[in-house]
N, CA, C and O atoms as a CHARMM CRD file, in Angstrom:
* protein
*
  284
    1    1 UNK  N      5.70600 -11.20600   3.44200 PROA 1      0.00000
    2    1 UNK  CA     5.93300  -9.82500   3.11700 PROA 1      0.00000
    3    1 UNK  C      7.24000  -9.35700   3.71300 PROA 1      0.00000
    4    1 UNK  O      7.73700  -9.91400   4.69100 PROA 1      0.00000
    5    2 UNK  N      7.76900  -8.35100   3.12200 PROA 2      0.00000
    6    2 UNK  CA     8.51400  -8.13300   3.59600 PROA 2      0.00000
    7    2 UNK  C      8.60500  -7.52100   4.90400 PROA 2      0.00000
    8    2 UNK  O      9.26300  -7.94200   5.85500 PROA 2      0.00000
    9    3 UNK  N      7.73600  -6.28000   4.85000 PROA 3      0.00000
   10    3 UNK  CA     7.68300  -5.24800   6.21900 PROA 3      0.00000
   11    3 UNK  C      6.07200  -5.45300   6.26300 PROA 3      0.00000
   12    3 UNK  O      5.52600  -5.93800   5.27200 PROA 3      0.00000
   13    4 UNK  N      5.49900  -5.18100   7.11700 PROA 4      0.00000
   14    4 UNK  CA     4.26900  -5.16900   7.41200 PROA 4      0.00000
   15    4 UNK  C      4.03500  -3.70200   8.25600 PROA 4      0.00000
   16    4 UNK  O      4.81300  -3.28600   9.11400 PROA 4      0.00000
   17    5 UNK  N      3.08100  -3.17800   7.92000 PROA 5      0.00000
   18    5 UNK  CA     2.37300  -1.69700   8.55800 PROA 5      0.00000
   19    5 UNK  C      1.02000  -1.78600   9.17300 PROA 5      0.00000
   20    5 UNK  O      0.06100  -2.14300   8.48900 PROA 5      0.00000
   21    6 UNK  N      0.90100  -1.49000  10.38800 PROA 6      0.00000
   22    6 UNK  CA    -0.24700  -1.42200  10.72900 PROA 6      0.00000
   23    6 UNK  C     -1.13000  -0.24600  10.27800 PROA 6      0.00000
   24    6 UNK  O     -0.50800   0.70700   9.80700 PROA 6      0.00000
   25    7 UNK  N     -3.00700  -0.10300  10.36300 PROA 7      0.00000
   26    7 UNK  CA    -3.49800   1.16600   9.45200 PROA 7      0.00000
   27    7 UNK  C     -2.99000   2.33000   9.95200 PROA 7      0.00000
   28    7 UNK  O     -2.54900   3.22200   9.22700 PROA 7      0.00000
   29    8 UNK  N     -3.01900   2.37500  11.00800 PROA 8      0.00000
   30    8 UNK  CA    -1.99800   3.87100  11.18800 PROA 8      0.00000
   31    8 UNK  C     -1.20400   4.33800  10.96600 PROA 8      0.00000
   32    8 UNK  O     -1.26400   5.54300  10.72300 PROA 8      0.00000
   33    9 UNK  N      0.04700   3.61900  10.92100 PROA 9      0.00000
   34    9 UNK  CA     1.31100   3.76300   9.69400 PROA 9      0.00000
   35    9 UNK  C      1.46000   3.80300   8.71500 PROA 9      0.00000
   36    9 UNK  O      2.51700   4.12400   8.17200 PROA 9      0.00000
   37   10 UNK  N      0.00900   3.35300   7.95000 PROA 10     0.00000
   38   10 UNK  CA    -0.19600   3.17700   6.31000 PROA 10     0.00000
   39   10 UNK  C     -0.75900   5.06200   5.89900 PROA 10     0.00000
   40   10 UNK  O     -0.43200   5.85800   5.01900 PROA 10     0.00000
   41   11 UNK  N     -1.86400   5.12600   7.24800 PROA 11     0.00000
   42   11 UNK  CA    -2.23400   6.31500   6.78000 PROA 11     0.00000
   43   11 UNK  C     -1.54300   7.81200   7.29700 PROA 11     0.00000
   44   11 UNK  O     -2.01900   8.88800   6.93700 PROA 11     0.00000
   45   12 UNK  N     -0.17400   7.68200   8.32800 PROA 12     0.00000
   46   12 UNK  CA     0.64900   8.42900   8.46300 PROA 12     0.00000
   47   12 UNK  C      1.43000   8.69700   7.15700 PROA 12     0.00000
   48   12 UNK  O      1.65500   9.72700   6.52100 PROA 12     0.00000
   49   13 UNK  N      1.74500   7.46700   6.99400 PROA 13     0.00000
   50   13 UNK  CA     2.72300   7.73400   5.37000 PROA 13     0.00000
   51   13 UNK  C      1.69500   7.76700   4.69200 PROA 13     0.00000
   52   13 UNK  O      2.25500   7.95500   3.61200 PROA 13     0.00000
   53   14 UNK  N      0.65600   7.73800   4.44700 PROA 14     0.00000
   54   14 UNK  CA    -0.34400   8.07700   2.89000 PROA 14     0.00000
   55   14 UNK  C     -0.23800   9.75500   3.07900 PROA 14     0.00000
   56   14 UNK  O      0.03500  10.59300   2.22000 PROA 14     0.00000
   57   15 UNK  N     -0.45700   9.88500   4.07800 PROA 15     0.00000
   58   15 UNK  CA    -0.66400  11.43000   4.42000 PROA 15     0.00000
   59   15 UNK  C      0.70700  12.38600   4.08000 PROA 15     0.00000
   60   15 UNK  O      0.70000  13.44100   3.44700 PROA 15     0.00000
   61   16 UNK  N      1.97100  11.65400   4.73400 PROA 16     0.00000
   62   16 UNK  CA     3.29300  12.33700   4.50700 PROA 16     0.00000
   63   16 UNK  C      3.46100  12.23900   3.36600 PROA 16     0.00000
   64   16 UNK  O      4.36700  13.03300   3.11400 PROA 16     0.00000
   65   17 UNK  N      3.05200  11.58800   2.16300 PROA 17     0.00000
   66   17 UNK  CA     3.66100  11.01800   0.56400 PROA 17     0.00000
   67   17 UNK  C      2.90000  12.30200   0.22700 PROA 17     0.00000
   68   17 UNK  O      3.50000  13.32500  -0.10300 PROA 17     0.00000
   69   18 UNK  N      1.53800  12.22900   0.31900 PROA 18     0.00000
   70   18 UNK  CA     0.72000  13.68100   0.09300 PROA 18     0.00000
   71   18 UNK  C      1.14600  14.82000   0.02800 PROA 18     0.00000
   72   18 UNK  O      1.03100  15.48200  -1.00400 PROA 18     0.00000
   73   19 UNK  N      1.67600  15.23600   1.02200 PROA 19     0.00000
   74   19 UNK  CA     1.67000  16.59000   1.74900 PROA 19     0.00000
   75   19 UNK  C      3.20000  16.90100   0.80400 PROA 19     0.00000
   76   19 UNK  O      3.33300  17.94800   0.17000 PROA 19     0.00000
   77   20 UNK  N      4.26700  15.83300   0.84100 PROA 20     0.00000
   78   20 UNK  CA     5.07700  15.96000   0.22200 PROA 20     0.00000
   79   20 UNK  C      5.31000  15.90400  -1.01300 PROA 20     0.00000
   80   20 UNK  O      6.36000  16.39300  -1.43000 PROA 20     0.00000
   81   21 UNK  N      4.28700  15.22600  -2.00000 PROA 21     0.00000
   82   21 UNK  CA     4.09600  15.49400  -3.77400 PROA 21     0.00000
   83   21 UNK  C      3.35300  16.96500  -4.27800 PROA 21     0.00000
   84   21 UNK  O      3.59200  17.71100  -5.22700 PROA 21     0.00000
   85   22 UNK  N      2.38600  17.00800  -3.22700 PROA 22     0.00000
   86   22 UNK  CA     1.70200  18.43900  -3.16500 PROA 22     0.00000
   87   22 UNK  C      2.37300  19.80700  -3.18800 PROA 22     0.00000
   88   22 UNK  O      2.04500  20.83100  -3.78700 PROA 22     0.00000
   89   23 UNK  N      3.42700  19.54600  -2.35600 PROA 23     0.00000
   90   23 UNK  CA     4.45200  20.42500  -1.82000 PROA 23     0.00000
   91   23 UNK  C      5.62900  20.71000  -2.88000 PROA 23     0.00000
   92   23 UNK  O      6.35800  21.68800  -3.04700 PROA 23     0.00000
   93   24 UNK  N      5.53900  19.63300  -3.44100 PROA 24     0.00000
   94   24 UNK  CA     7.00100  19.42400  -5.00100 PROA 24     0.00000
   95   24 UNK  C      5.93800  20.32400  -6.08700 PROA 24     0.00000
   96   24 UNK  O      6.49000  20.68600  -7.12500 PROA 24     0.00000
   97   25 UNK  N      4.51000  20.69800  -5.93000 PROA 25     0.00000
   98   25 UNK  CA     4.00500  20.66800  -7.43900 PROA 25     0.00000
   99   25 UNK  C      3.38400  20.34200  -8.37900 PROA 25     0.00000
  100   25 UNK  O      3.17700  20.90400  -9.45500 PROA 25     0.00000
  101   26 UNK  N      2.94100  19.00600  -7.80000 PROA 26     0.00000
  102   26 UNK  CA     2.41700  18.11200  -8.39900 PROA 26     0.00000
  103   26 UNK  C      0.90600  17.63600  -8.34500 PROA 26     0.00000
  104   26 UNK  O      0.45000  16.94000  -7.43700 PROA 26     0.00000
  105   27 UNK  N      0.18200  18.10600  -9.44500 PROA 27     0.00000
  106   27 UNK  CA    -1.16600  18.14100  -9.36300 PROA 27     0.00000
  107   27 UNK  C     -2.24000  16.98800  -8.23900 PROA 27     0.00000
  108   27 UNK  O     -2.20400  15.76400  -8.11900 PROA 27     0.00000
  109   28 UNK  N     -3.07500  17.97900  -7.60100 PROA 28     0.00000
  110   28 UNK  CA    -3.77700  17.25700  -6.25800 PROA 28     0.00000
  111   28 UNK  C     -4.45800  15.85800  -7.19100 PROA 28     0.00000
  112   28 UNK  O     -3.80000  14.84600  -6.95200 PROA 28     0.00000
  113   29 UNK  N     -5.10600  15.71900  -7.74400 PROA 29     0.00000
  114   29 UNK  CA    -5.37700  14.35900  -8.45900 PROA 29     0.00000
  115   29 UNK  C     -4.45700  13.59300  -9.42200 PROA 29     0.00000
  116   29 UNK  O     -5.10500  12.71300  -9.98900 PROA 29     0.00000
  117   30 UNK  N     -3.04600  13.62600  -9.83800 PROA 30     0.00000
  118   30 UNK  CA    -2.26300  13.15500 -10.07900 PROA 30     0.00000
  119   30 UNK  C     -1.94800  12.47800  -8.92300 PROA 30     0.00000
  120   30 UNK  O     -1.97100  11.26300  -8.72600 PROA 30     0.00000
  121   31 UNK  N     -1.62900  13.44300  -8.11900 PROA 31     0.00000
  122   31 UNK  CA    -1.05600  12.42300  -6.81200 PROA 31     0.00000
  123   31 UNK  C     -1.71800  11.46800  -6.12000 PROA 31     0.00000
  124   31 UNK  O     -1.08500  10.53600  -5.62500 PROA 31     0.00000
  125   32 UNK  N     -2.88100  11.55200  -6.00900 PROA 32     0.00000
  126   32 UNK  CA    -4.30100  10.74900  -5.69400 PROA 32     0.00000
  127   32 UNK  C     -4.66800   9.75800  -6.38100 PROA 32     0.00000
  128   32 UNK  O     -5.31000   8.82800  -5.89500 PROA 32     0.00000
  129   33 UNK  N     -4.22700   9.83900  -7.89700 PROA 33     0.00000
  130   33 UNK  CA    -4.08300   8.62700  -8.45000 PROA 33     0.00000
  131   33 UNK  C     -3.15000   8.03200  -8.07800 PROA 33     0.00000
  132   33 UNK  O     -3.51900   7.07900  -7.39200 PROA 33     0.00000
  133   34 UNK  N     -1.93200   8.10500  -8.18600 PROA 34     0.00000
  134   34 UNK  CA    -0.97600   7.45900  -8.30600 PROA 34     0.00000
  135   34 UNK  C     -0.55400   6.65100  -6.46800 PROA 34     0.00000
  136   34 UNK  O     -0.03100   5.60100  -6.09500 PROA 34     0.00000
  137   35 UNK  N     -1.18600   7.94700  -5.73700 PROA 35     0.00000
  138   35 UNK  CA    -0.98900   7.26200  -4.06600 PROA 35     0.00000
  139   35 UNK  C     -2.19200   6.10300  -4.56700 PROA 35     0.00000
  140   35 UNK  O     -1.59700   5.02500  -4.57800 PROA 35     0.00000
  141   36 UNK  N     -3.68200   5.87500  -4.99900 PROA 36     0.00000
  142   36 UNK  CA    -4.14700   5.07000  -5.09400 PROA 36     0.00000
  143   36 UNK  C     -3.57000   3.79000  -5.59500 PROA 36     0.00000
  144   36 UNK  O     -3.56900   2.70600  -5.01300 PROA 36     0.00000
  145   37 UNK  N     -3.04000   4.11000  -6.86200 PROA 37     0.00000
  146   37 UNK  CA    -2.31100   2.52000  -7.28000 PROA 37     0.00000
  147   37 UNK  C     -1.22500   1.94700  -6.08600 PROA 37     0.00000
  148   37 UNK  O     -1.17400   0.76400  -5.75100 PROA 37     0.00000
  149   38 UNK  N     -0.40900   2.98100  -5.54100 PROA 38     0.00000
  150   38 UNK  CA     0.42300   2.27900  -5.19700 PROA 38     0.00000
  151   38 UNK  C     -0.02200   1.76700  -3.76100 PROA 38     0.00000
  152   38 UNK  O      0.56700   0.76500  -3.35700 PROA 38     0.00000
  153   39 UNK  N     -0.63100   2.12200  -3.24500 PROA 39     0.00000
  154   39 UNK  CA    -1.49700   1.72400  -2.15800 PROA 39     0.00000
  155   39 UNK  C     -2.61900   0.60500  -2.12400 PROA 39     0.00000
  156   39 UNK  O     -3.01000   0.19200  -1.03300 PROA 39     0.00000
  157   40 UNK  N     -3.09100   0.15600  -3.19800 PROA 40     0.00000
  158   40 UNK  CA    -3.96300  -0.25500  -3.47400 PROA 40     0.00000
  159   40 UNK  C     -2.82000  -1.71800  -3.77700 PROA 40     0.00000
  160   40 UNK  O     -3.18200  -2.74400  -3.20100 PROA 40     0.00000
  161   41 UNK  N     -1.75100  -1.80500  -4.47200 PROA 41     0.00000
  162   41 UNK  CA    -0.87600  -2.71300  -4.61300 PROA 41     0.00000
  163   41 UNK  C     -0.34600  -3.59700  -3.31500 PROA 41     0.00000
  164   41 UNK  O     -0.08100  -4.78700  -3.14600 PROA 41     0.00000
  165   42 UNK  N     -0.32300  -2.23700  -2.36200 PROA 42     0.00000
  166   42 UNK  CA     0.53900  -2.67800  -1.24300 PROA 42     0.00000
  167   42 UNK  C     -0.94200  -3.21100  -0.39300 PROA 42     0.00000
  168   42 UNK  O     -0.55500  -4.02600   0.44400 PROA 42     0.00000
  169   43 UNK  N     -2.32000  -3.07300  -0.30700 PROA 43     0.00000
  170   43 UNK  CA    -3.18200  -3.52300   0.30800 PROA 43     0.00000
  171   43 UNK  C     -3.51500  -5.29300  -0.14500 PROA 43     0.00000
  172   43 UNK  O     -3.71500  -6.27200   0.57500 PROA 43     0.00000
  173   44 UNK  N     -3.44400  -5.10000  -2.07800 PROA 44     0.00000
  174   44 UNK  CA    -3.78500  -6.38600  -2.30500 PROA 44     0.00000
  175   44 UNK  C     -2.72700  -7.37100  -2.55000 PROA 44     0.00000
  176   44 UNK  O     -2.95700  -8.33900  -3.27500 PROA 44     0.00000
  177   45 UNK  N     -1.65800  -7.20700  -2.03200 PROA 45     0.00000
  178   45 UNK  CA    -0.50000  -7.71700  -2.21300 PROA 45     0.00000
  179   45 UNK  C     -0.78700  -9.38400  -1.43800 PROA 45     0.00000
  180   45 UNK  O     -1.11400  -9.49000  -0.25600 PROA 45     0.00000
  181   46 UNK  N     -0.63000 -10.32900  -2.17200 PROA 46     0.00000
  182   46 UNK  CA    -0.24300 -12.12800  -1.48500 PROA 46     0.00000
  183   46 UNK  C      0.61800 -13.14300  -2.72900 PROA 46     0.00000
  184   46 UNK  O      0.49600 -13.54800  -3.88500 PROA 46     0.00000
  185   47 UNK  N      1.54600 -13.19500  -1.53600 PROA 47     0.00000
  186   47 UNK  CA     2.73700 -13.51300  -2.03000 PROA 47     0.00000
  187   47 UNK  C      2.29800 -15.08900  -2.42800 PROA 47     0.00000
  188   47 UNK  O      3.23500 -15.60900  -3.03200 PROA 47     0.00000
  189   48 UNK  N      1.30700 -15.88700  -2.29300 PROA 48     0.00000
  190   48 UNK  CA     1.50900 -16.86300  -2.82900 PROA 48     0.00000
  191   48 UNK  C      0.43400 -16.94700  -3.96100 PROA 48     0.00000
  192   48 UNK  O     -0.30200 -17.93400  -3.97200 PROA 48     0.00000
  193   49 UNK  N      0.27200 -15.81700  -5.07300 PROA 49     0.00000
  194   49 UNK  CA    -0.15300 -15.81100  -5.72500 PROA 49     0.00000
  195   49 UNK  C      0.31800 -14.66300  -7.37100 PROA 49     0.00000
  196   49 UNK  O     -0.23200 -14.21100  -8.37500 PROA 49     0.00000
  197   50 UNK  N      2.23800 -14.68100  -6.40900 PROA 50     0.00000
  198   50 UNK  CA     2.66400 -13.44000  -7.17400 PROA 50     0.00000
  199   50 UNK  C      3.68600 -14.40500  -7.78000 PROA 50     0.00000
  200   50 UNK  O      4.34900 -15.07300  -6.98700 PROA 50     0.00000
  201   51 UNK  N      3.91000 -14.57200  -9.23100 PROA 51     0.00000
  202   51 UNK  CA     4.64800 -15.32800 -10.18500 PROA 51     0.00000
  203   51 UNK  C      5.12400 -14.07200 -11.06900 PROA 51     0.00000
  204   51 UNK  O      6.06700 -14.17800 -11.85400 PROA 51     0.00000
  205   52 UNK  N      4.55300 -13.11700 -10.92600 PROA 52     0.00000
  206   52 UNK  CA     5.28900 -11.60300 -11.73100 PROA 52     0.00000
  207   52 UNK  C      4.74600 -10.41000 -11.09300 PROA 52     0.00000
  208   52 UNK  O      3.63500 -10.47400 -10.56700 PROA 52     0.00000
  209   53 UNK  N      5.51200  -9.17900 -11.08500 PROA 53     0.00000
  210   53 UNK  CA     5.61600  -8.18600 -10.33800 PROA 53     0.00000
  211   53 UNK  C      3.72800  -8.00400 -11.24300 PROA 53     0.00000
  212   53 UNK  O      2.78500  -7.94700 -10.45300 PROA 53     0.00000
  213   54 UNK  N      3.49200  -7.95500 -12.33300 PROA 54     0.00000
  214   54 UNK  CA     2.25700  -7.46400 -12.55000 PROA 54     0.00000
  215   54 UNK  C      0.66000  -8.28300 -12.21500 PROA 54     0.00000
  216   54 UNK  O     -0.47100  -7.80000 -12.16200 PROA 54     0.00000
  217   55 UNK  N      1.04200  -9.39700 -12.06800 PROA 55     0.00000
  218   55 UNK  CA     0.09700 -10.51100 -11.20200 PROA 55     0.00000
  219   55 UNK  C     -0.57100 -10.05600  -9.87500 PROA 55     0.00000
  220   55 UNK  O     -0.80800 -10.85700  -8.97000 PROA 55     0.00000
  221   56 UNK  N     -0.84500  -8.81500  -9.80600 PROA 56     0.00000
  222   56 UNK  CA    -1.53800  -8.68800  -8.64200 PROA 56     0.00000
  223   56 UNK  C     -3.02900  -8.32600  -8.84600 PROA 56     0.00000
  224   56 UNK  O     -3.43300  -8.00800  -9.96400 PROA 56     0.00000
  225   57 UNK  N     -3.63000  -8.36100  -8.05700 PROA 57     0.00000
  226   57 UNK  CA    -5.21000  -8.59700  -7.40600 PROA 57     0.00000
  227   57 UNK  C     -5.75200  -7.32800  -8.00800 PROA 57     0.00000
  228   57 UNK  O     -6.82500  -7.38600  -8.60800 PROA 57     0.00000
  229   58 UNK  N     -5.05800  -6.10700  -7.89300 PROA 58     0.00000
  230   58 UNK  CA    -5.20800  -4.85200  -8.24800 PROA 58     0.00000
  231   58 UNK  C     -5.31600  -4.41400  -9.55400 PROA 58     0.00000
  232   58 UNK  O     -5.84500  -3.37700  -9.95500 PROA 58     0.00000
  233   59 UNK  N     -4.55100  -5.64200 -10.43700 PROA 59     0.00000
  234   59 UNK  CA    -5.04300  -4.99700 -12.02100 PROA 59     0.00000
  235   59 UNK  C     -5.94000  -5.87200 -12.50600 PROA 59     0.00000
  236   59 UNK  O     -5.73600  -6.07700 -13.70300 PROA 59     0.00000
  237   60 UNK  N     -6.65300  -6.34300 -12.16200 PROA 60     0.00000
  238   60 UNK  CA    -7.65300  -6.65800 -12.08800 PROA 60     0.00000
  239   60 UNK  C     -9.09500  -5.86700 -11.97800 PROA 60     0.00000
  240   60 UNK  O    -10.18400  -6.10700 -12.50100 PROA 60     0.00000
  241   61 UNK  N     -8.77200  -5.10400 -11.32200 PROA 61     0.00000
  242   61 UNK  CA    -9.76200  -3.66200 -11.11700 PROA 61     0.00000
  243   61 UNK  C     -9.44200  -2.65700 -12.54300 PROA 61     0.00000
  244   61 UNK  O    -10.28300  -1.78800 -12.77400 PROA 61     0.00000
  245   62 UNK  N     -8.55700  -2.74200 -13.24100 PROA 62     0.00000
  246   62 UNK  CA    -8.23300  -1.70700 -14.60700 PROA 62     0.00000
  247   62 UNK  C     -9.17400  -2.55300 -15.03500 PROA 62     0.00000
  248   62 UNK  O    -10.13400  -1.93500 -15.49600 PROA 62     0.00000
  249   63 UNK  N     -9.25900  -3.38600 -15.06100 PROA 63     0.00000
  250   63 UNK  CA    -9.88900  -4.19800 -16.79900 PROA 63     0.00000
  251   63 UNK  C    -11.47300  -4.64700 -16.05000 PROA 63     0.00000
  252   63 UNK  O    -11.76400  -5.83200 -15.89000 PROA 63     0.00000
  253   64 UNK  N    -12.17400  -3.79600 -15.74100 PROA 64     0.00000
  254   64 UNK  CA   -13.45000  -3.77000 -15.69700 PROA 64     0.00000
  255   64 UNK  C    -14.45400  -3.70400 -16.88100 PROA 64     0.00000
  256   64 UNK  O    -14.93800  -2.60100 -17.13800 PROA 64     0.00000
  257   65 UNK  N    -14.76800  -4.65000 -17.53500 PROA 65     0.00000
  258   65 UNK  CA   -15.55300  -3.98600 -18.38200 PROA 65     0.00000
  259   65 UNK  C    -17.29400  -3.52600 -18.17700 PROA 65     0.00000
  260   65 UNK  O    -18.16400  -4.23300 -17.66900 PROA 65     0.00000
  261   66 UNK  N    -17.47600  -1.93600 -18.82000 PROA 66     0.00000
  262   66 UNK  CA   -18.23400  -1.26700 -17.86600 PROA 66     0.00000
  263   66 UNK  C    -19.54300  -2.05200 -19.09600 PROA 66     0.00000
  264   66 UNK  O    -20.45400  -1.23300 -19.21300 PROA 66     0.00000
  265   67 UNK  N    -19.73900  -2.95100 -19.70300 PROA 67     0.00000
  266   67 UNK  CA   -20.97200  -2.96400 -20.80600 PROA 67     0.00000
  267   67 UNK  C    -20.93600  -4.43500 -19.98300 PROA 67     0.00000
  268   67 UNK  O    -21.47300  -5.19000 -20.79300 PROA 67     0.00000
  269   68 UNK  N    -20.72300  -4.92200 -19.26400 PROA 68     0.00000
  270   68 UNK  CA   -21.03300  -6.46300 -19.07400 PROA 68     0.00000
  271   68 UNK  C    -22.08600  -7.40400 -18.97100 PROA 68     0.00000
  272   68 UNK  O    -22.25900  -8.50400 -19.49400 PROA 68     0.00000
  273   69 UNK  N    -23.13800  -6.32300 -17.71400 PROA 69     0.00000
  274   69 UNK  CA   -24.21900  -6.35900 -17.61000 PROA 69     0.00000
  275   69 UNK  C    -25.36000  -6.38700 -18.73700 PROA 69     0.00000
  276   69 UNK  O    -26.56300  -6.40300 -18.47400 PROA 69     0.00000
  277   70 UNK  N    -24.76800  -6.39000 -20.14100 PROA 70     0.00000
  278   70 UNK  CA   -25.77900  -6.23000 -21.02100 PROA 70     0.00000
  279   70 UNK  C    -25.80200  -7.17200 -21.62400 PROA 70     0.00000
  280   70 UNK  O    -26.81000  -7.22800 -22.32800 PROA 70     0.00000
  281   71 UNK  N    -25.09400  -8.08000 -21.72300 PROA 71     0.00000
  282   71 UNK  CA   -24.88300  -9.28400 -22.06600 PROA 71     0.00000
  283   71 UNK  C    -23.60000  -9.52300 -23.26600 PROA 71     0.00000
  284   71 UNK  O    -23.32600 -10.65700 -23.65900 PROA 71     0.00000
């Protein structure tokens, strides 16, 4: 990786990205999504399994399909 953050630094800046999209205007669950993806990227991020920027662990979670269980 490049930089590494410990959880307290992750959730200082989750909090400052917040306070500061909130502050621009920008709808409280817009921003909540979007801090989710990009957070959620930077949690499931391993580099020896990244061959393209969209190859991560995380989109994997979009493509849930919710009927699976039914056979």
């Amino acid at each position: 990786m490049l930089f590494s953050l410990s959880n307290p630094e992750v959730a200082i800046l989750m909090m400052g990205i917040f306070l500061f999209a909130v502050l621009l205007g920008f709808p409280i669950a817009f921003t909540l999504m979007a801090m989710g993806i990009a957070f959620g990227y930077y949690a499931y991020y391993d580099a020896t399994m990244m061959e393209h920027i969209f190859d991560n662990r995380i989109f994997q979670l979009f493509v849930q399909n919710p009927l699976y269980c039914y056979g």
